[in-house]
PAKEVO-141255 format. One line per field, with one value per residue: z, x, y of N, C-alpha, C in turn. Coordinates in steps of 0.05 Angstrom, whole numbers, plus 5000, padded with zeros to 4 digits. Each point is the difference from the previous one (the first is absolute). Example, Ala and Ser with C-alpha at 12.3 -4.5 7.8 and 13.67 -1.06 7.14 Angstrom:
<rs>
n_up <- [5156; 4986]
n_east <- [5264; 4993]
n_north <- [4886; 5021]
ca_up <- [5000; 5001]
ca_east <- [4982; 5016]
ca_north <- [5024; 5024]
c_up <- [5000; 5014]
c_east <- [5018; 4985]
c_north <- [5024; 5022]
</rs>
This chain:
<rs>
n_up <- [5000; 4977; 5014; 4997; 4995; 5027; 4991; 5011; 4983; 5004; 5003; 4973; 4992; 5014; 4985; 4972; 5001; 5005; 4980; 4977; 5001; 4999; 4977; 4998; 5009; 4979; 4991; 4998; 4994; 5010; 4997; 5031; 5013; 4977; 5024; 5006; 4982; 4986; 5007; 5004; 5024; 5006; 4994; 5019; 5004; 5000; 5002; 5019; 5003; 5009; 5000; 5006; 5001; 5004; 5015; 5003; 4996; 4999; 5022; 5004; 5015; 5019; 5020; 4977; 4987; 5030; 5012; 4981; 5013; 4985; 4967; 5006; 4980; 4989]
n_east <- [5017; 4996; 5012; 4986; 5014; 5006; 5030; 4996; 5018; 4994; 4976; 5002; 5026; 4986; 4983; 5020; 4998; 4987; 4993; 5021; 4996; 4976; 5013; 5025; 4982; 4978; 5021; 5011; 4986; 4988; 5009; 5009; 4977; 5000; 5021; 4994; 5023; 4984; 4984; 4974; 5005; 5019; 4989; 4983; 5006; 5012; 4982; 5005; 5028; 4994; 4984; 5015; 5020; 4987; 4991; 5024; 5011; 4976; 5004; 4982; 4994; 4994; 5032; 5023; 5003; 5002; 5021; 4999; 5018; 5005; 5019; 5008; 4987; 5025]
n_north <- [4977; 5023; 5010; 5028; 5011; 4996; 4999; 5016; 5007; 5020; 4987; 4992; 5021; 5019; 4991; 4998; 5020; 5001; 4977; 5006; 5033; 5006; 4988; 5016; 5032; 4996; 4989; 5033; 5032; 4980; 5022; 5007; 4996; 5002; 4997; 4990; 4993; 4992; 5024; 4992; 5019; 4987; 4971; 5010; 5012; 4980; 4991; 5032; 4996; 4974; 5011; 5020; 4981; 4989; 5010; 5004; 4972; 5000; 5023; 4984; 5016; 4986; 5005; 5002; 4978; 4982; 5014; 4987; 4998; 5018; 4996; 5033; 4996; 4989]
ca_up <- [5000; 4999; 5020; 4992; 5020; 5000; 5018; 4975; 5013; 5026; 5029; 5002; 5014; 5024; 5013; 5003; 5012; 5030; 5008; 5020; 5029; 5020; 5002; 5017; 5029; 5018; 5005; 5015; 5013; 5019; 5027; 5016; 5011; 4980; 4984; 4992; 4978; 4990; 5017; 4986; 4982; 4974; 4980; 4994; 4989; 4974; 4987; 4985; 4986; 4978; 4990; 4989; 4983; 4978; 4994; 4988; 4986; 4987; 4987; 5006; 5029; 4999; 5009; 4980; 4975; 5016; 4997; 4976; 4979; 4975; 4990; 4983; 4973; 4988]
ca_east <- [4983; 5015; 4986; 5011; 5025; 4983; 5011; 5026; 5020; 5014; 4982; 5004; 5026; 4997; 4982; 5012; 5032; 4981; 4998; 5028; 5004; 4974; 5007; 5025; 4987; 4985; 5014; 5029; 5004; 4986; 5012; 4981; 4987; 5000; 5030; 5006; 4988; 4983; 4974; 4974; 5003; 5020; 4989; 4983; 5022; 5010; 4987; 4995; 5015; 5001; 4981; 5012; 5016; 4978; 4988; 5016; 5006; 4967; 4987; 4984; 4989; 4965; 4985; 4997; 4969; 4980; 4991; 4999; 5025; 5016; 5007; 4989; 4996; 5018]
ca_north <- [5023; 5021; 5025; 5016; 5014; 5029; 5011; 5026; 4992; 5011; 4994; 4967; 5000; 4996; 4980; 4976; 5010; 5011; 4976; 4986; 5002; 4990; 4969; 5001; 5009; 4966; 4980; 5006; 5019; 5016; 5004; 5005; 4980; 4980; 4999; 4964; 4993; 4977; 5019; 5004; 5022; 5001; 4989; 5020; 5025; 4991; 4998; 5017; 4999; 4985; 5011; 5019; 4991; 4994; 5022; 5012; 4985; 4996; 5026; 5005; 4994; 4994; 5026; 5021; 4989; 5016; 5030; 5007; 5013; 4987; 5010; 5011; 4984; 5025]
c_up <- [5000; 5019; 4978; 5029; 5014; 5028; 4976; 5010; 5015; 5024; 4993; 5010; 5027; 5021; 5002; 5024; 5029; 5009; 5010; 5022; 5018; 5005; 5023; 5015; 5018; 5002; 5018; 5017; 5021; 5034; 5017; 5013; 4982; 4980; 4991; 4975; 4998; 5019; 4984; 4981; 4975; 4987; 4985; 4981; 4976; 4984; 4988; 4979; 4964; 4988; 4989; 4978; 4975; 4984; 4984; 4973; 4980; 4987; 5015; 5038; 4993; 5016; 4995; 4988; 5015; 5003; 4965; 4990; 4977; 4999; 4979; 4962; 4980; 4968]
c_east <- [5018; 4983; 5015; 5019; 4988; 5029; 5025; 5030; 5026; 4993; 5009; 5025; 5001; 4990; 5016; 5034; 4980; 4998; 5019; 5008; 4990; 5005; 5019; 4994; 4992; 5022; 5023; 4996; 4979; 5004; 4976; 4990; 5000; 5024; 5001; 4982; 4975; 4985; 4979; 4998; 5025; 4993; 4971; 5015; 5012; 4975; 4979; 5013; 4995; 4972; 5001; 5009; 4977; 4987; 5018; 5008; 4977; 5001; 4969; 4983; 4969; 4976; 4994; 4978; 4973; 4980; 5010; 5023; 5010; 5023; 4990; 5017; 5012; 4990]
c_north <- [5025; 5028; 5020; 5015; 5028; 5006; 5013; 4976; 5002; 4999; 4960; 4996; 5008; 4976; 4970; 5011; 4994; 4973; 4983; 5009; 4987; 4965; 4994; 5002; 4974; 4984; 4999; 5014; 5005; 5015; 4996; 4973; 4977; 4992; 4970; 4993; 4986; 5004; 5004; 5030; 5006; 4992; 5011; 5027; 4982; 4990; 5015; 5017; 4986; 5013; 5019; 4996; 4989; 5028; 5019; 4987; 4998; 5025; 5001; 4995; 4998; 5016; 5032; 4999; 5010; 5023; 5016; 5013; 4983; 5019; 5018; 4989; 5020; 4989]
</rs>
């Protein structure tokens, strides 16, 4: 199934740069109360991560589609 794209791409390069972070974050970096690796919330955070990463990679969010954004049609 083809979605038409409704993310410019300079928000898809952010979103995939945001995800790897957000991947690491969950896996390495979490300071604070939740320093020990392999913590619900890291893995939570990485897997929001990995969504990002979709979303960026596609071009298209569903929650964009949602509330109706597109691409304005050159």
């Amino acid at each position: 199934m083809f979605y038409r794209k409704n993310l410019p791409g300079w928000e898809r390069a952010m979103r995939t740069i945001g995800g790897v972070v957000m991947i690491a974050y969950g896996f390495f970096g979490m300071p604070g109360l939740l320093s020990m690796p392999g913590t619900t919330a890291g893995y939570l955070i990485a897997a929001t991560g990995a969504v990002a990463i979709a979303t960026g990679f596609f071009g298209f969010c569903p929650m964009c589609a949602m509330v109706g954004r597109r691409l304005p049609s050159s």
